[in-house]
C-alpha positions in Angstrom: 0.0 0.0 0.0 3.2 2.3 0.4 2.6 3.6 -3.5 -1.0 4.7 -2.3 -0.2 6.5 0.4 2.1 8.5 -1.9 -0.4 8.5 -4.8 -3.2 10.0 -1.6 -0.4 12.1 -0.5 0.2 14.1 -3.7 -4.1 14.6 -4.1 -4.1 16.0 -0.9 -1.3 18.7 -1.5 -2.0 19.2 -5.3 -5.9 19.3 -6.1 -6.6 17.0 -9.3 -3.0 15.7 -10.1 -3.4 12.5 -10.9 -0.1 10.0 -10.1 -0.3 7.3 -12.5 0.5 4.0 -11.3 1.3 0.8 -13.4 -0.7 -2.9 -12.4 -1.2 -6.3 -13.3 -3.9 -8.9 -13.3 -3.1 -12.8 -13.5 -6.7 -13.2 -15.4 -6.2 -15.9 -18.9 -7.1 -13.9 -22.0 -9.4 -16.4 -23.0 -11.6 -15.5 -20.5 -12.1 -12.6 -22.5 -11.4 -13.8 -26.7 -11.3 -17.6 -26.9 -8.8 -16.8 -29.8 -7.4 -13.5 -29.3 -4.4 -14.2 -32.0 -7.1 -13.9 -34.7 -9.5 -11.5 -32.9 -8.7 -7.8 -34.8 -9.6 -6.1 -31.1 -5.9 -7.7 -30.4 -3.4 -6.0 -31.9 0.5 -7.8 -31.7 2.8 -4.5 -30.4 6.7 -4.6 -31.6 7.7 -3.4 -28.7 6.8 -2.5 -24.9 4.1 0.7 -24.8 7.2 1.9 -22.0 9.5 0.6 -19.9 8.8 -1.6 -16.6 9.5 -4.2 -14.4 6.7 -5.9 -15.9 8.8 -6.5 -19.1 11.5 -8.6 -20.4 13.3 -9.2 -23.3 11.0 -11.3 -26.0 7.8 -11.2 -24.5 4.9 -11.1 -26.9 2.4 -8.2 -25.7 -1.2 -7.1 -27.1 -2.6 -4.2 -26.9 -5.9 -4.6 -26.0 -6.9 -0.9 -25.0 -9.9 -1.7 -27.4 -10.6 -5.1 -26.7 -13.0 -4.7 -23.9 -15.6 -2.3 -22.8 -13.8 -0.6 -19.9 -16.8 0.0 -17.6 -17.4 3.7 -16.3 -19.6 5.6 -14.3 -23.6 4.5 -13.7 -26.6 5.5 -14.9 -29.2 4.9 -11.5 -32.2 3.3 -13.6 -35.1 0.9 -12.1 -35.6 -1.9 -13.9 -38.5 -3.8 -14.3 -38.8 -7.4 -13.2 -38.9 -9.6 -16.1 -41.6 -12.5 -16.4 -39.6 -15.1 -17.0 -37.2 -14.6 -13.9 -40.0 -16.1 -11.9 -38.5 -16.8 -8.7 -35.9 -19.6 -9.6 -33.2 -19.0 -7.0 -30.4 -20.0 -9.4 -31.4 -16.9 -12.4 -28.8 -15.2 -12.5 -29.5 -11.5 -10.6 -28.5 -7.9 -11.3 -28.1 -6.2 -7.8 -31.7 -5.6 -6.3 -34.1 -3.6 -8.0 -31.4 -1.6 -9.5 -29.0 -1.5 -12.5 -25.6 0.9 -10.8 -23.5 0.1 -14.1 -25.4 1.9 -16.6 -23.7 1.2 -19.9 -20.2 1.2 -20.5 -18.7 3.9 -22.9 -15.6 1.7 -24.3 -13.2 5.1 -23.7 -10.5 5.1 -21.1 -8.0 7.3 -20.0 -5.3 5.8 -18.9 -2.1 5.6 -20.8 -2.1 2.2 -22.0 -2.4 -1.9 -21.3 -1.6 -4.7 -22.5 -1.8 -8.6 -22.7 1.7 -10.3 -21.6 1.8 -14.2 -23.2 4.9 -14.7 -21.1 3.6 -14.0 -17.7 0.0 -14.2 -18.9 -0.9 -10.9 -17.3 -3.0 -8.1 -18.2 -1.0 -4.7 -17.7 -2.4 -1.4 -17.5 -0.7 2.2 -16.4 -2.7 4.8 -15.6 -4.1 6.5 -12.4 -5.9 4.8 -9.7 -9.2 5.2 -11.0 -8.4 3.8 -14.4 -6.5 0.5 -13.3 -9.4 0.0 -10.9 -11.8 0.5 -14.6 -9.1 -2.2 -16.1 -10.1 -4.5 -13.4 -13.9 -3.8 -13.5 -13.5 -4.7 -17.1 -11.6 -7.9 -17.0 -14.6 -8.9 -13.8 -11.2 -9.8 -12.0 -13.5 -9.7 -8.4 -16.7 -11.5 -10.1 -14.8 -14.9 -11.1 -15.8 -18.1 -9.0 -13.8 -19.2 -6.8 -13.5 -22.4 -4.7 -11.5 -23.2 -1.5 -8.6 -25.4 -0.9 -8.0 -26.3 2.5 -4.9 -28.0 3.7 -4.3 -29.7 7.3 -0.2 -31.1 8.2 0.0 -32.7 11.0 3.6 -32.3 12.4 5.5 -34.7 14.9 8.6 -34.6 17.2 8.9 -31.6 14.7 9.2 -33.2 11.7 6.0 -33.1 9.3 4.1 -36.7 9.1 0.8 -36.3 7.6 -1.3 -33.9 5.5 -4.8 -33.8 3.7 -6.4 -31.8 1.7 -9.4 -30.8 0.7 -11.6 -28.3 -2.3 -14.9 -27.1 -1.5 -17.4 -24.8 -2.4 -17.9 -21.6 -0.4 -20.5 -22.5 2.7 -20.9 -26.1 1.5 -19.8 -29.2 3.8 -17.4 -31.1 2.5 -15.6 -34.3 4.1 -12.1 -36.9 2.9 -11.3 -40.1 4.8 -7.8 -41.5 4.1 -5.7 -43.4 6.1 -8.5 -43.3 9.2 -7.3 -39.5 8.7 -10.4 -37.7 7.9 -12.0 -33.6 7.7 -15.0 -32.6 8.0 -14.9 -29.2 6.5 -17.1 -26.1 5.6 -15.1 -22.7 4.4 -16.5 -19.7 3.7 -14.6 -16.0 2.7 -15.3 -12.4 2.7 -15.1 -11.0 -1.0 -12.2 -9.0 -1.6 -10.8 -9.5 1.9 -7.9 -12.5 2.6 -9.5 -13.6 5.5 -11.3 -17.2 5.0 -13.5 -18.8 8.3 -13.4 -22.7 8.7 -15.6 -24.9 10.6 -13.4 -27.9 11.3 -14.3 -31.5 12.4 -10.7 -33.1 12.4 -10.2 -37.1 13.5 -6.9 -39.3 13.3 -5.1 -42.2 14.7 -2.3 -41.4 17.5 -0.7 -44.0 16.4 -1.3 -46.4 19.8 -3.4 -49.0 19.7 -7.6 -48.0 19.3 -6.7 -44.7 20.6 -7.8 -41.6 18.4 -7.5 -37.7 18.3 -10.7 -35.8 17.5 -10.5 -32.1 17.1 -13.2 -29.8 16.4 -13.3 -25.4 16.1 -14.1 -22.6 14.3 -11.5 -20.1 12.7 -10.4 -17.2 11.2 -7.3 -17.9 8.2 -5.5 -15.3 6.7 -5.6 -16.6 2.9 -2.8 -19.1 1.8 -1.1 -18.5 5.7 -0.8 -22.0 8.0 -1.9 -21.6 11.5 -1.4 -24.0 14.3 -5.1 -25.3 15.4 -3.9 -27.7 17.7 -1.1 -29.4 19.8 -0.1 -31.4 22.8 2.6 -32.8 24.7 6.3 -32.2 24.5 9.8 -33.5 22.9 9.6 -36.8 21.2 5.8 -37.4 22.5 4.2 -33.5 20.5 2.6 -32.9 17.9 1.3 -30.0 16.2 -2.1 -29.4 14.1 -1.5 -26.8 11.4 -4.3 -25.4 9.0 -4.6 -22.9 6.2 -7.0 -22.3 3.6 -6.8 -20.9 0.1 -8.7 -19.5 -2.2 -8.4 -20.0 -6.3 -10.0 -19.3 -9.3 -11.7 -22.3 -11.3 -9.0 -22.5 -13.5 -6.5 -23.2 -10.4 -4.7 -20.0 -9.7 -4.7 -18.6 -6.6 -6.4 -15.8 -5.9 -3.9 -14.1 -3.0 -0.9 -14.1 -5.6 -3.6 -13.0 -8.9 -3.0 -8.8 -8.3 0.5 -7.1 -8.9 1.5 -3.4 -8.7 5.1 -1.7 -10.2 7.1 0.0 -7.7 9.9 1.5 -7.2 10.9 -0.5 -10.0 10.5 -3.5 -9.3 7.2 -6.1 -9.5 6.0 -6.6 -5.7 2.3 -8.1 -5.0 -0.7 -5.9 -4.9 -2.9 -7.6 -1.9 -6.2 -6.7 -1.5 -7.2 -5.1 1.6 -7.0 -6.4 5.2 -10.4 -4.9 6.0 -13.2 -3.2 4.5 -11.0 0.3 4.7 -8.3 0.5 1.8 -7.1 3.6 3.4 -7.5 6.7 5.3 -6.4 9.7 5.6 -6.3 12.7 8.5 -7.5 16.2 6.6 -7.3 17.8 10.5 -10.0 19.8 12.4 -11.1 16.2 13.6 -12.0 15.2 9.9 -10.5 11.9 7.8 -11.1 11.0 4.3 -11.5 7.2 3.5 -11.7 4.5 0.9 -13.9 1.7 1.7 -14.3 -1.5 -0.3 -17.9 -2.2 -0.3 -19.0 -4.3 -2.9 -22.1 -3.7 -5.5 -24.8 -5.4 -2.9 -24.1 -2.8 0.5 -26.4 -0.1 -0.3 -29.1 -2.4 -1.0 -29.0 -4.0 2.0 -28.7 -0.7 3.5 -31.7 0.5 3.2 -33.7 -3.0 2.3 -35.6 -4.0 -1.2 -38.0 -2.4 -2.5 -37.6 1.4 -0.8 -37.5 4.5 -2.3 -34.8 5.9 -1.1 -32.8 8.4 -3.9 -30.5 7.1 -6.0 -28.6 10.4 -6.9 -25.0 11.4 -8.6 -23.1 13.9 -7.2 -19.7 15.2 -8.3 -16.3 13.7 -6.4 -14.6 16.3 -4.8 -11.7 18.1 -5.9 -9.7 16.5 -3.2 -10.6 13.2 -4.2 -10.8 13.3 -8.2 -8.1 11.1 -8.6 -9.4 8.1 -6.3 -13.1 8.4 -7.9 -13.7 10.3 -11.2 -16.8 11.9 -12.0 -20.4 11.0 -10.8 -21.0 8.8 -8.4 -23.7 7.7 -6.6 -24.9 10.0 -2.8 -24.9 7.4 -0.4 -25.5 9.9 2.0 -29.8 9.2 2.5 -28.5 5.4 2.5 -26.2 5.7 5.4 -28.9 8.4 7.2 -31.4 5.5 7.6 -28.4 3.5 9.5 -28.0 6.6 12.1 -24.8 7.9 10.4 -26.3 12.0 9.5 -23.1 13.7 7.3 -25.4 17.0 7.1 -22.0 19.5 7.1 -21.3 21.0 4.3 -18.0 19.5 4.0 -18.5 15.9 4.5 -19.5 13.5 1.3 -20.2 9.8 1.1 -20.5 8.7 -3.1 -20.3 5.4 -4.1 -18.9 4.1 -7.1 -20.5 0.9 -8.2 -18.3 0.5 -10.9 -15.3 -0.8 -8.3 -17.8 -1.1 -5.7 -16.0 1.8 -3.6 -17.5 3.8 -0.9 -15.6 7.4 -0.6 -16.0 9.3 2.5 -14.8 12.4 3.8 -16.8 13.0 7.8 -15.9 13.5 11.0 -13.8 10.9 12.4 -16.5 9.2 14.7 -18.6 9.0 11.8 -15.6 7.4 10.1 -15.9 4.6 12.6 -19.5 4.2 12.5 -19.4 3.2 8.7 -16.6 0.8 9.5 -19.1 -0.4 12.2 -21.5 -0.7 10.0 -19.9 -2.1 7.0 -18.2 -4.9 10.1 -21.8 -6.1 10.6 -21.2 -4.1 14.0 -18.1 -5.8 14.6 -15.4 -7.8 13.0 -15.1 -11.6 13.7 -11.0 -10.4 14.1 -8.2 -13.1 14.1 -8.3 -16.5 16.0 -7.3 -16.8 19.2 -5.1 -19.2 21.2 -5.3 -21.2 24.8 -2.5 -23.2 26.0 -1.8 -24.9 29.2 1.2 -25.5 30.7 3.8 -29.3 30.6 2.3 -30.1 34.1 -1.0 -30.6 32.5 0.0 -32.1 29.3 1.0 -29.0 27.2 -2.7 -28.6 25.4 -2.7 -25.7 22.7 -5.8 -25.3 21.0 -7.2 -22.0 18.5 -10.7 -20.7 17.9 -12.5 -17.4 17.0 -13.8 -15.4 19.2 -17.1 -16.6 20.8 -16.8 -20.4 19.5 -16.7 -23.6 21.6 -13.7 -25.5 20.4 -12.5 -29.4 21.3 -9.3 -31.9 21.5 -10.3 -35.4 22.8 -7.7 -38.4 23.2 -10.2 -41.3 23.0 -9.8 -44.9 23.7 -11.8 -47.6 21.6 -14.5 -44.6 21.5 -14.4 -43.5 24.9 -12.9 -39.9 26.1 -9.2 -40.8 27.8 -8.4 -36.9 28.2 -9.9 -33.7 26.7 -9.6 -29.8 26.8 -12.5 -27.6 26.2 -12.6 -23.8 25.6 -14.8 -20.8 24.6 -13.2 -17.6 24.8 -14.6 -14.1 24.3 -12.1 -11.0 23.1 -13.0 -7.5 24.7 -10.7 -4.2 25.8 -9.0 -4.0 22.2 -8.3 -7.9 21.8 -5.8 -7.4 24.9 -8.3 -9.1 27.8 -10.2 -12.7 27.0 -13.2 -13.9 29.0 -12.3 -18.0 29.1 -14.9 -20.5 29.8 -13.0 -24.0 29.6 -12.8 -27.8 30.8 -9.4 -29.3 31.4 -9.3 -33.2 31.7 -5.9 -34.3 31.4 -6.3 -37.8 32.2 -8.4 -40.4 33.9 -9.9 -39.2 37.7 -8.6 -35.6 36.6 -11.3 -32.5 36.3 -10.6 -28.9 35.8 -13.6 -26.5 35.0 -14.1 -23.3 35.7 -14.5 -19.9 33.9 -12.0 -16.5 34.2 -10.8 -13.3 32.4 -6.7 -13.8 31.1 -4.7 -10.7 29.8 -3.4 -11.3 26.9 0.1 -13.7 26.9 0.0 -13.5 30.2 0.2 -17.0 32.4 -2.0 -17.3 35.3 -2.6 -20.2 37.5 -5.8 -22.3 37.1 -5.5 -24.5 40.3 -3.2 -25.8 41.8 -2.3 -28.9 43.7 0.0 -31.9 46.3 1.1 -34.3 43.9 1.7 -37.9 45.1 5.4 -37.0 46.0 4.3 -34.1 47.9 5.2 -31.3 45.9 2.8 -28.7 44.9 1.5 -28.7 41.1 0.2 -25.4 39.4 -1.7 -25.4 36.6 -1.0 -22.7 34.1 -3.2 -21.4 31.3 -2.5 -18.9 29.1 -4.8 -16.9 26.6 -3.3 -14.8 23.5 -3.9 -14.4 19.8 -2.3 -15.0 16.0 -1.5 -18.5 16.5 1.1 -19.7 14.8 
């Protein structure tokens, strides 16, 4: 995000400049000509449009500044309900009632782009608004996209095992192999690398009749492992490590599919951690943000079927270069949510085009539509509980406000088990911890208590056989890794 800032940094100090910047998309050309070589909207170029890091000697590069309809701007128009939609749930729908797109002009502004056979990259320079009408044109956030979920179990530190699964967004999926099986449903937030898992996990310890069964909810950063699970110590531990992926139908992966040029050299372009792409302090108490919305939001904003406006309004001059021209006065829409921006100063348009929400408000109101945009809060990262050797060094991850399992089991029956449910509050620095400890046979620990974050505290303690005292110690914190 560095180059934004700077490209943000020169709006705010030099009215309507507009920095160009220079991006690429791993989308296959045939998604848009099935046989571009012959298609006269592809044109074969001698040489690179300019120099970049996105070039080497002998590529082949298109220009294909004609071959698609760039979409721009949006012409607020109800449309009627046609007769034969019916109410089949699997027609394909427009958004709502409403059509934001309007119809696209074919022009763009930018300075050029291009189709690259070598890296099999579209490759467009221009300034912020016109990459982001490159990628509304090439649908590079409307393609499918499945989920592949990897477990590895690991062992005395050495990896042993691993599985893995592809499944459908929200759909359950299960694999048995090797009495290893997953019980899986995986679901994502569009445009955001964060990906939730409900997992059912069950394998052999590798004793006699005697199994591991595992089961929690998380929160995965895309393509990044995270430990789920773990117990015991030296040549008797093993670790439970999960991560989730998405991809496109054709097999990419999504995480690596964006790139950006800068300073000189070819560094991936994520998308953004949150719903906020960026923000900026314009003092007095007043912030200017980008937020990554998505076509659907002001819909559900205000519900189907009302009559609230659907108005274009002019960007502000601050602002030109993030959103060009109309866009739509989301301003009524965010009213009927409790979020008033009646100063003359503030704005709130929305761009269906790249499904971006510009708004330029007080900060508290700044929050609010974070707040709003969250659901009223974000399910945030997964969080970690861990007890200490005396008690069989348990380590087990879940997201916030979920129940989550690890049971040794014997010929069916529960040998030793640890339980938790913990709740995040004061900033993600103090957890509320409701859990169940049985470390072996005859051996109970239940009870519920509020942990500071990485901090040990002592569960219980108590005379062992040989007569020295035994504390247990539990210990709360967050990012598992």
């Amino acid at each position: 995000m560095k180059i934004f800032i700077m490209f943000l940094l020169l709006l705010l100090t030099s009215g309507v400049t507009r920095a160009a910047v220079t991006v690429a998309w791993k989308v296959p050309v045939e998604s848009q000509a099935a046989d571009f070589r012959s298609d006269e909207r592809y044109r074969k170029l001698d040489q690179p449009p300019a120099a970049s890091a996105f070039f080497q000697a002998g590529d082949e590069l298109w220009d294909v500044s004609k071959a698609i309809s760039w979409p721009r701007g949006f012409r607020p128009t109800k449309r009627e309900k046609k007769e034969e939609e019916g109410n089949d749930p699997f027609a394909a729908r427009r958004s709502g009632d409403w059509d934001w797109n309007g119809e696209p002009d074919g022009k763009w502004d930018g300075e050029w782009v291009v189709w690259n056979a070598r890296s099999r990259m579209f490759i467009a320079r221009g300034s912020w608004e016109d990459v982001r009408q490159i990628e509304a044109g090439l649908k590079f956030n409307g393609r499918l996209e499945i989920f592949r979920t990897k477990l590895e179990l690991v062992e005395a530190g050495q990896p042993s095992r691993s599985i893995s699964l592809v499944s459908r967004s929200g759909e359950k999926s299960i694999m048995e192999v090797g009495g290893f099986k997953l019980e899986l449903e995986a679901d994502g937030r569009e445009q955001i690398p964060e990906n939730y898992a409900k997992l059912v996990v069950k394998w052999p310890s590798g004793k006699k009749g005697e199994t591991w069964e595992l089961a929690t909810a998380l929160t995965l950063k895309d393509a990044k492992p995270l430990r789920v699970a773990g117990h015991g110590s030296g040549a008797e531990e093993w670790e439970l490590f999960a991560s989730t992926e998405r991809e496109w139908l054709d097999g990419t992966p999504v995480s690596p599919g964006r790139w950006i040029e800068e300073k000189g050299a070819v560094t991936l372009w994520s998308v953004p951690q949150y719903h906020q792409d960026e923000a900026r302090d314009l003092g007095e108490g007043y912030k200017m943000a980008l937020f990554y919305i998505g076509k659907d939001t002001p819909l559900k904003m205000v519900g189907h079927g009302s009559q609230t406006p659907s108005t274009a309004v002019e960007v502000p001059e601050k602002a030109a270069g993030l959103l060009r021209g109309s866009v739509m006065d989301l301003r009524p829409h965010l009213a009927l949510n409790g979020i008033r921006l009646d100063e003359a100063r503030e704005f709130a348009g929305f761009d269906p085009v790249s499904g971006h929400l510009l708004v330029i408000a007080r900060d508290r109101w700044v929050q609010d539509i974070e707040g709003l945009l969250s659901g009223g809060g974000d399910p945030g990262v997964s969080h970690w509980v861990k007890t200490g050797p005396e008690a069989g060094a348990w380590r087990l991850s879940s997201r916030s406000g979920e129940k989550a399992t690890l049971a040794r089991k014997k010929n069916g029956e529960v040998e030793s088990l640890f339980e938790t449910e913990l709740s995040s509050g004061g900033n993600g620095k103090i957890f509320d911890l409701s859990y169940r400890l049985q470390p072996g046979p005859g051996q109970l620990l239940q009870s519920k208590g509020t942990f500071l974050i990485d901090t040990p505290r002592e569960a219980g303690s108590f005379t062992a056989a040989e007569g020295q005292e035994v504390k247990v110690i539990l210990t709360a914190g967050s990012e598992p890794r």
